[in-house]
C-alpha angles and dihedrals in degrees: 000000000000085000094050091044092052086048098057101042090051095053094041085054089042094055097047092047087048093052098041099045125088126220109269088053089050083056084045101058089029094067094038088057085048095057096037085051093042082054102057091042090058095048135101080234090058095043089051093052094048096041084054096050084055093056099039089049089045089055092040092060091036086060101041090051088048087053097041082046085051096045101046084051098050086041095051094040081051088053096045098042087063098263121177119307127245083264091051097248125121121274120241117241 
């Protein structure tokens, strides 16, 4: 809820800023984010984050290969053992 509020209110002051301010105050705010963006790109701060998304998405794929692996082999040694057929009756063996 505290996440949904601050959203809001962020975009409710976003858009009224947007819409009050002239151009050369839009430039304005719009160079300042730059650089404050540029910054925390450029930061240690920056590179860890972004080191850590790699290895998290790395483990995460790693993971979900591991479980579709698992899957396509339960599902294959289900077929071959003579599981149910499509219309839900025994195979015959």
């Amino acid at each position: 809820m505290k996440f949904a509020l601050g959203f809001i209110t962020g975009l409710a002051v976003g858009g009224y800023l947007a819409t009050t301010m002239t151009e050369d105050q839009r430039a304005q705010a719009q160079a300042q984010a730059s650089q404050a963006a540029a910054k925390v790109k450029n930061s240690t701060i920056g590179t860890a984050v972004k080191e850590n998304a790699a290895q998290v998405g790395g483990a995460a794929s790693d993971r979900i290969t591991e479980a579709v692996d698992s899957a396509g082999d339960a599902v294959t040694d289900a077929v071959s053992d003579g599981g149910p057929s499509s219309d839900g009756s025994p195979a015959a063996r």
